[in-house]
C-alpha positions in Angstrom: 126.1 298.3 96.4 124.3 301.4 95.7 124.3 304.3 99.0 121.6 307.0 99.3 122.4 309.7 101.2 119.0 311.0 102.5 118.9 315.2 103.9 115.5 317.1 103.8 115.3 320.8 105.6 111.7 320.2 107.5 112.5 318.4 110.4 108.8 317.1 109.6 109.8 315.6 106.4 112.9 314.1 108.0 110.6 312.4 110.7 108.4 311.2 107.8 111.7 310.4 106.1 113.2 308.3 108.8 110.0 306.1 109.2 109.5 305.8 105.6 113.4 304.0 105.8 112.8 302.0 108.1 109.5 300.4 106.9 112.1 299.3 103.8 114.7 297.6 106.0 111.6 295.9 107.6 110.1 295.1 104.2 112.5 292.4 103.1 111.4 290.5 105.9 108.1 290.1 104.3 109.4 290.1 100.5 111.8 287.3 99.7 113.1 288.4 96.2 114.1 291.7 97.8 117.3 293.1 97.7 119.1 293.6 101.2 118.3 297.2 102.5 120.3 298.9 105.6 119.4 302.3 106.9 121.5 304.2 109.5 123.0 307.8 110.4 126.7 306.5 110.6 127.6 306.7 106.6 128.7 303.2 105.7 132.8 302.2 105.7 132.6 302.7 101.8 132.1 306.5 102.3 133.5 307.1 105.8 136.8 307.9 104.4 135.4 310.2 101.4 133.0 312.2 103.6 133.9 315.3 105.3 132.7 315.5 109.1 130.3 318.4 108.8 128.4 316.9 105.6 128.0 313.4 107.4 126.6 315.3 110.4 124.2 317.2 108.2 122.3 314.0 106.8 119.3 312.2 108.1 121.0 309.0 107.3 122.4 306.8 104.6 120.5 303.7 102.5 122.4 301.3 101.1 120.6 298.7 98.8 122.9 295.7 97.9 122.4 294.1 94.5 122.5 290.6 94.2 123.6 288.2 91.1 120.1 286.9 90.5 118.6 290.6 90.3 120.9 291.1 87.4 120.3 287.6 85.9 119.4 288.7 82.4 119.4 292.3 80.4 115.5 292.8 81.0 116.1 292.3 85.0 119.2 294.8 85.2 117.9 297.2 83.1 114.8 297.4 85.5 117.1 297.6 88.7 118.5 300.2 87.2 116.1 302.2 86.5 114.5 301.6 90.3 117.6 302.9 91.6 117.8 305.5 89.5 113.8 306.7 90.2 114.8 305.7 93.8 115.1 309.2 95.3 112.0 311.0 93.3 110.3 308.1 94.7 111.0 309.0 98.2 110.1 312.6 98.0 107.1 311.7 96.3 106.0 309.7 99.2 106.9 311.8 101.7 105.2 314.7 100.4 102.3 313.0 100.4 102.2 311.7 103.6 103.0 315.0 105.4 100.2 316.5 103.0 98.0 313.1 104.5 98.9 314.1 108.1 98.0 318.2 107.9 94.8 317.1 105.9 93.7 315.0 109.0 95.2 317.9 111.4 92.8 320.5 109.7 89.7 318.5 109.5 90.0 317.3 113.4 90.4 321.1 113.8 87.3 321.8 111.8 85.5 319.2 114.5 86.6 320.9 117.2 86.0 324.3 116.2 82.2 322.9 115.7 81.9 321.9 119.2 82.8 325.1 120.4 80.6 326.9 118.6 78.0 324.6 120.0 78.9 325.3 123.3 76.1 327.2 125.5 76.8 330.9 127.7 75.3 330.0 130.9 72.4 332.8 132.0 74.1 335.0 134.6 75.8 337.8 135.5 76.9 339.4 131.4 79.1 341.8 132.9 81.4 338.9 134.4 84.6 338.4 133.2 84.6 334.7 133.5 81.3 333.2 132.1 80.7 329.6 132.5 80.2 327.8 129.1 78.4 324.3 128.9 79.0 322.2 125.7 76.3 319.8 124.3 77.7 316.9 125.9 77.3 318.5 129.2 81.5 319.7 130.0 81.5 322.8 131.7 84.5 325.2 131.2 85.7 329.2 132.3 85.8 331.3 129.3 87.4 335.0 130.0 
């Protein structure tokens, strides 16, 4: 049994992180040769007893990947499981990084959209003076701007 314990400071990353962990419990439904993933906050009894309170507390969670006889059937297939386990963690990072860096490209170009209907938006003819004017977009909304 091999146990990740899994801690990032942006609480963005550790959403990211947390959905990331789940989608690998949920994987071996789908992938029969996998090895049997669990995911939770609660460190597992192997650790419980080694862990201090405050460092358990800290952690987004703990994955524990068990490691069956026929993944180590021959030295080809355990040298590979080793090495995944060992890549296992810069893995993770990896993918989280680029998923938040996914999610704040999308953020700024749905900004960029919305900052170009603004600018398209019309001053109604009135009063200039006002301190409220009434501003039309293109699609026809009509908003207070003061």
């Amino acid at each position: 049994m091999f146990i990740y314990s899994l801690h990032f400071d942006d609480k963005a990353e550790n959403c990211i992180a947390k959905v990331f962990m789940q989608e690998f419990v949920d994987a071996k439904k789908k992938i029969g040769k996998a090895p049997p993933v669990s995911f939770s906050a609660v460190p597992p009894r192997e650790l419980q007893e080694q862990l201090d309170i405050k460092e358990a507390n800290c952690n987004l969670g703990y994955i524990s990947f068990a490691i069956l006889k026929t993944h180590c059937t021959d030295e080809k297939l355990r040298q590979r499981v080793c090495e995944q386990l060992q890549t296992f963690r810069t893995y993770t990072q990896y993918h989280i990084k680029c998923s938040k860096s996914y999610f704040h490209s999308r953020m700024r170009a749905r900004a960029a959209e919305l900052l170009k209907v603004l600018s398209r938006a019309k001053v109604e003819q009135g009063d200039e003076n006002a301190k409220e004017k009434v501003v039309r977009t293109v699609g026809g909304k009509v908003f207070k701007r003061g």
